[in-house]
DRENTORKOL-3810 file (N, C-alpha, C; in nm, 4 decimals):
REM DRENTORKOL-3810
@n.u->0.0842; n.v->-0.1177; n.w->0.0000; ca.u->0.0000; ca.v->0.0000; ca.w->0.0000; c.u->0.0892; c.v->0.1247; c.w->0.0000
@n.u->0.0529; n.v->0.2286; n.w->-0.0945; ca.u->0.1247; ca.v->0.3518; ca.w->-0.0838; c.u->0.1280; c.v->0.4172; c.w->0.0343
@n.u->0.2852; n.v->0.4327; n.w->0.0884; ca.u->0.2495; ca.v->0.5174; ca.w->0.1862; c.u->0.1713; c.v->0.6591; c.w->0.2440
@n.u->0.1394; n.v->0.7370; n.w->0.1317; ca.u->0.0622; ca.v->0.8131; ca.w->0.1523; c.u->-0.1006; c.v->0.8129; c.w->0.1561
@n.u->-0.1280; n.v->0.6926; n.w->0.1076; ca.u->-0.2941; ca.v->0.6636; ca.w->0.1557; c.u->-0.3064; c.v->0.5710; c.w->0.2827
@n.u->-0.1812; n.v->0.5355; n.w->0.3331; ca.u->-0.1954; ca.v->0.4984; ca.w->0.4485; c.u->-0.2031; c.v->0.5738; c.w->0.5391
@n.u->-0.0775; n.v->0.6912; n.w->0.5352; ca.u->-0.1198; ca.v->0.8538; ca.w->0.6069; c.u->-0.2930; c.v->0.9128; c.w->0.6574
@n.u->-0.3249; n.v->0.8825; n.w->0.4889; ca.u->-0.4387; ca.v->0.9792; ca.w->0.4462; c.u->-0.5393; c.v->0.8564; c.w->0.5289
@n.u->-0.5389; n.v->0.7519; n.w->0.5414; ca.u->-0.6234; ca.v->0.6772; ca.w->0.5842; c.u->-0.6593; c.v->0.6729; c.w->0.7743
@n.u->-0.5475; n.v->0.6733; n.w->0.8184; ca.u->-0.4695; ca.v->0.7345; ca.w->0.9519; c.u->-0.5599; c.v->0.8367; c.w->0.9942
@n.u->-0.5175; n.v->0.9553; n.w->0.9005; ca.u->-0.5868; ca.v->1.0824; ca.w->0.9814; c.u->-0.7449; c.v->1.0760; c.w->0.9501
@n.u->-0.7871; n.v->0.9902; n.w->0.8703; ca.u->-0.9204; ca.v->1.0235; ca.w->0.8460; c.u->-0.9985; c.v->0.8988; c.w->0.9422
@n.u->-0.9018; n.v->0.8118; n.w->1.0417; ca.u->-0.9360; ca.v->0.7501; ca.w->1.1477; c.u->-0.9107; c.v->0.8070; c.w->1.2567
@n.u->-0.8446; n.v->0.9380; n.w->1.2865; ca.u->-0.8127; ca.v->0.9920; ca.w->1.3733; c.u->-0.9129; c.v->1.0975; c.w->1.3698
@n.u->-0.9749; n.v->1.1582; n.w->1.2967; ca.u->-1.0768; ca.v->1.2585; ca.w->1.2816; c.u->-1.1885; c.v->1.1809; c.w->1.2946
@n.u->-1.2206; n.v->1.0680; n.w->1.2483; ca.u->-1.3383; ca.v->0.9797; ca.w->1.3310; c.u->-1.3197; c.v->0.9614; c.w->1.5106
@n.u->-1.2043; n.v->0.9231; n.w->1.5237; ca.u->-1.1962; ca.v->0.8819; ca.w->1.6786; c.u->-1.2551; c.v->1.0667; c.w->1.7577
@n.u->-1.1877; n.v->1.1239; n.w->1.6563; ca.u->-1.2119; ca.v->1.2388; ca.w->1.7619; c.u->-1.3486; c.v->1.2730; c.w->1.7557
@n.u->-1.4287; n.v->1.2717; n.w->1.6748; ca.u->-1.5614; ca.v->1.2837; ca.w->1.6993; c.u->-1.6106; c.v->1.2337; c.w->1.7647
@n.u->-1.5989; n.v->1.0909; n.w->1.7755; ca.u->-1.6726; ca.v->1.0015; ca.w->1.8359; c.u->-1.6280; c.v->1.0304; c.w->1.9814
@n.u->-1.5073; n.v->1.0374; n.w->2.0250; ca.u->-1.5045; ca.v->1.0783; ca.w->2.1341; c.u->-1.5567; c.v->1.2253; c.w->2.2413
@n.u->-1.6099; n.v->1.3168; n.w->2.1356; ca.u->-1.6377; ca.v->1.4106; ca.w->2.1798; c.u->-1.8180; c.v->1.4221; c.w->2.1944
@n.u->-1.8550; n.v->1.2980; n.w->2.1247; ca.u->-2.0363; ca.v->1.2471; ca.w->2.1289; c.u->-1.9981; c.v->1.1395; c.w->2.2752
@n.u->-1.8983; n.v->1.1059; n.w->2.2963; ca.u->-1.8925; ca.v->0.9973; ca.w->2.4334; c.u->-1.9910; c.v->1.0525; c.w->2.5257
@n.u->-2.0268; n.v->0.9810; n.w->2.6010; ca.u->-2.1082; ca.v->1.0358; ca.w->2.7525; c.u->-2.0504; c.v->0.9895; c.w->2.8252
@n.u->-1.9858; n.v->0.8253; n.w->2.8579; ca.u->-1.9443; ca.v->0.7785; ca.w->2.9900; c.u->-1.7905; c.v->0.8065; c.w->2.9757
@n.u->-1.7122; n.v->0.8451; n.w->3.1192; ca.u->-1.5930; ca.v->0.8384; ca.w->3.1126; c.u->-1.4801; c.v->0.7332; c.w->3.0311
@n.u->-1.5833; n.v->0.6333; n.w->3.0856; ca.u->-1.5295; ca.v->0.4684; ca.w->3.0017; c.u->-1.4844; c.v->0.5025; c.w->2.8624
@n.u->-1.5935; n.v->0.5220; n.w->2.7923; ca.u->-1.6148; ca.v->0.5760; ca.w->2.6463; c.u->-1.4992; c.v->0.6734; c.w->2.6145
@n.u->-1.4816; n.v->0.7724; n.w->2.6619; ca.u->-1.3958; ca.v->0.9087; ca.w->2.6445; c.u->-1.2574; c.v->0.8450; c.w->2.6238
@n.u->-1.2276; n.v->0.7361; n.w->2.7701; ca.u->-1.0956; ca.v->0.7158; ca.w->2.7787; c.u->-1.0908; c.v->0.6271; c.w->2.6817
@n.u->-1.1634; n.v->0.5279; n.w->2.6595; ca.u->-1.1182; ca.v->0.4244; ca.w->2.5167; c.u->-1.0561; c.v->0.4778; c.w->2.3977
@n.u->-1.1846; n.v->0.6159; n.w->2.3803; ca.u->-1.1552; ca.v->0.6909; ca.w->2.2339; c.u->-0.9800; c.v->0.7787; c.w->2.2464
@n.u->-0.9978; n.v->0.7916; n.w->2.3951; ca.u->-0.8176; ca.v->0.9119; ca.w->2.4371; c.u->-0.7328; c.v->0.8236; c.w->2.3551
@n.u->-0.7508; n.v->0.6698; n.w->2.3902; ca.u->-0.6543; ca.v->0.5972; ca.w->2.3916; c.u->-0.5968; c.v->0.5454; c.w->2.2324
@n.u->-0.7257; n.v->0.5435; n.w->2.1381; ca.u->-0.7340; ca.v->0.5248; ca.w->2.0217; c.u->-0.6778; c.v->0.6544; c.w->1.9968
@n.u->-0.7198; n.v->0.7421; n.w->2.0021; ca.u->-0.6700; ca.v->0.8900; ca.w->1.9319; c.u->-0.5277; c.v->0.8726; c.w->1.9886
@n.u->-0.4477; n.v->0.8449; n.w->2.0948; ca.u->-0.3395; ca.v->0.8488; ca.w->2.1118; c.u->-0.2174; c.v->0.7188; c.w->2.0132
@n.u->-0.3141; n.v->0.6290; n.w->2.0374; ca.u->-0.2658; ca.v->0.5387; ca.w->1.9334; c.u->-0.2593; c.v->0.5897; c.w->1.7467
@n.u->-0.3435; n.v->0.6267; n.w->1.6940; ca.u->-0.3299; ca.v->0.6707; ca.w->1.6193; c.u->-0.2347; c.v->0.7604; c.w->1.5582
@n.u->-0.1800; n.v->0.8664; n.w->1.6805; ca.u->-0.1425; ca.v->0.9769; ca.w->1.6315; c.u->-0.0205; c.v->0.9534; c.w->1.6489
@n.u->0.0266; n.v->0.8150; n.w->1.7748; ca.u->0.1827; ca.v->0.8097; ca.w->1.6919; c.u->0.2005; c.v->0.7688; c.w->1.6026
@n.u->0.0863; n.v->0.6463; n.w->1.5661; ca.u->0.1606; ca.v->0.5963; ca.w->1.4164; c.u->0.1725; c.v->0.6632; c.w->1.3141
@n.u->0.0733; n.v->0.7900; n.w->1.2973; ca.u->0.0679; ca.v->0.8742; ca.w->1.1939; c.u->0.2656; c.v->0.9484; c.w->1.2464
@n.u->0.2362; n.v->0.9407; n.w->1.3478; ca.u->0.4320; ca.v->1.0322; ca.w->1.3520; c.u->0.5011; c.v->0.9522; c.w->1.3690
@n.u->0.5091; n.v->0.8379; n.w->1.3706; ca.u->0.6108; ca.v->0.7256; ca.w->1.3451; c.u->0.6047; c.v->0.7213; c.w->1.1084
@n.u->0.5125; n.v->0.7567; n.w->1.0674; ca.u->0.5322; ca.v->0.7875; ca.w->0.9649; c.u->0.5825; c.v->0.9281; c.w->0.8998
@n.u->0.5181; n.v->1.0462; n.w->1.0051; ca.u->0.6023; ca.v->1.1739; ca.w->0.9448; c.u->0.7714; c.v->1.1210; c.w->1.0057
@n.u->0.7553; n.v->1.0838; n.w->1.0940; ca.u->0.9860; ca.v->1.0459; ca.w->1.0811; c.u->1.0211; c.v->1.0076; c.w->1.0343
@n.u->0.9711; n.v->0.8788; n.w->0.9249; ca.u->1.0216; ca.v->0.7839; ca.w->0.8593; c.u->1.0747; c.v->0.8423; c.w->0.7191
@n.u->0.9486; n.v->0.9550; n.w->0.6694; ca.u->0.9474; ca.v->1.0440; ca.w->0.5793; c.u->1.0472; c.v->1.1640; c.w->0.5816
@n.u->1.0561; n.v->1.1840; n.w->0.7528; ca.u->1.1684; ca.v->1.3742; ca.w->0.7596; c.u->1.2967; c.v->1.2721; c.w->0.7170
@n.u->1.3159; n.v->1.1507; n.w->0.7556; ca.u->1.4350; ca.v->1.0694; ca.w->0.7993; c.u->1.5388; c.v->1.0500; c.w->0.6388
@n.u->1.4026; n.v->1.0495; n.w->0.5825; ca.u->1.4394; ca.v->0.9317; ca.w->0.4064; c.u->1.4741; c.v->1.1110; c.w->0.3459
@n.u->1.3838; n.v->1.2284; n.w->0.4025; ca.u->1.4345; ca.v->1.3206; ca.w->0.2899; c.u->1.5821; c.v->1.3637; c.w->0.3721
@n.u->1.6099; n.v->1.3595; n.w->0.4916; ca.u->1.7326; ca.v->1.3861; ca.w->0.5410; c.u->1.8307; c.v->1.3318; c.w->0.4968
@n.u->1.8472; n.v->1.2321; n.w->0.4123; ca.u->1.9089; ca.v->1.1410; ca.w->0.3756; c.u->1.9210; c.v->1.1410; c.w->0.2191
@n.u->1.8221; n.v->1.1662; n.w->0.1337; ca.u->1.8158; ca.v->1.2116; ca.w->0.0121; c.u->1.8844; c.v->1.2882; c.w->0.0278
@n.u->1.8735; n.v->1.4121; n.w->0.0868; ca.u->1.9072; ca.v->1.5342; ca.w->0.0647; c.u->2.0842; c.v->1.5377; c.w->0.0400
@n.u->2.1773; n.v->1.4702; n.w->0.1778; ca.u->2.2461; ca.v->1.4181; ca.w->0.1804; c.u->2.3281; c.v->1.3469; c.w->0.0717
@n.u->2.2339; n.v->1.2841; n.w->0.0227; ca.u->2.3709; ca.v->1.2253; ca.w->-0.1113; c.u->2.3078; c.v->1.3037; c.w->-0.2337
@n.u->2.2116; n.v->1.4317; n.w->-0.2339; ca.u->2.2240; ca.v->1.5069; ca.w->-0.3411; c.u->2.3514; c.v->1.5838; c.w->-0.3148
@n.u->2.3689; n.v->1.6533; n.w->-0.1746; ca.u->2.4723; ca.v->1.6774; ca.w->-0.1861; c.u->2.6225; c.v->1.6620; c.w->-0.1853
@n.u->2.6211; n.v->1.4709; n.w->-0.1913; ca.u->2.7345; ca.v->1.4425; ca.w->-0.2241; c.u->2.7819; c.v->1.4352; c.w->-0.3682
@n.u->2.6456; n.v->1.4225; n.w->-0.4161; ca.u->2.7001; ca.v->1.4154; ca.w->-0.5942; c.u->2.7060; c.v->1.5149; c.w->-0.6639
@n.u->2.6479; n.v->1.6516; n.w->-0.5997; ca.u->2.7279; ca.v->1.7859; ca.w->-0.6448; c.u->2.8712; c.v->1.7963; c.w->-0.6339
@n.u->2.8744; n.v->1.7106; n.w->-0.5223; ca.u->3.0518; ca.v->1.8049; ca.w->-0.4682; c.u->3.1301; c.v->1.6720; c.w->-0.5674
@n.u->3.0552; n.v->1.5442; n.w->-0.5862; ca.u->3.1843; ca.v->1.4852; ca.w->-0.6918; c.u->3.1620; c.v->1.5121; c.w->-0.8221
@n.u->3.0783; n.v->1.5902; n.w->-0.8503; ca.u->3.0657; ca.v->1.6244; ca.w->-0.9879; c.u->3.1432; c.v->1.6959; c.w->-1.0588
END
């Protein structure tokens, strides 16, 4: 799966959790949804690092093949 519809899939489960958690009534409810929304939102930033990580690194041997050029 492309990583970017996995992103896009992510936040558009994270914008569900948050609704749903904000229709919660019982504490029970609230904390389940905290916990999902917390789950969610690292994996969505375990994917923005993976992404800052790969262009930190691109970037990197663009600028090694300027300087042996």
């Amino acid at each position: 799966m492309d990583p970017e519809q996995v992103i896009e899939n992510l936040l558009k489960e994270l914008d569900k959790s948050l609704k749903a958690m904000g229709k919660a009534k019982t504490i029970e409810e609230k904390e389940t949804y905290s916990r999902i929304v917390k789950n969610i939102a690292e994996s969505v930033g375990v994917f923005f690092n993976a992404i800052n990580d790969m262009m930190a690194y691109s970037s990197d041997d663009m600028d090694m093949d300027i300087d042996e050029g």
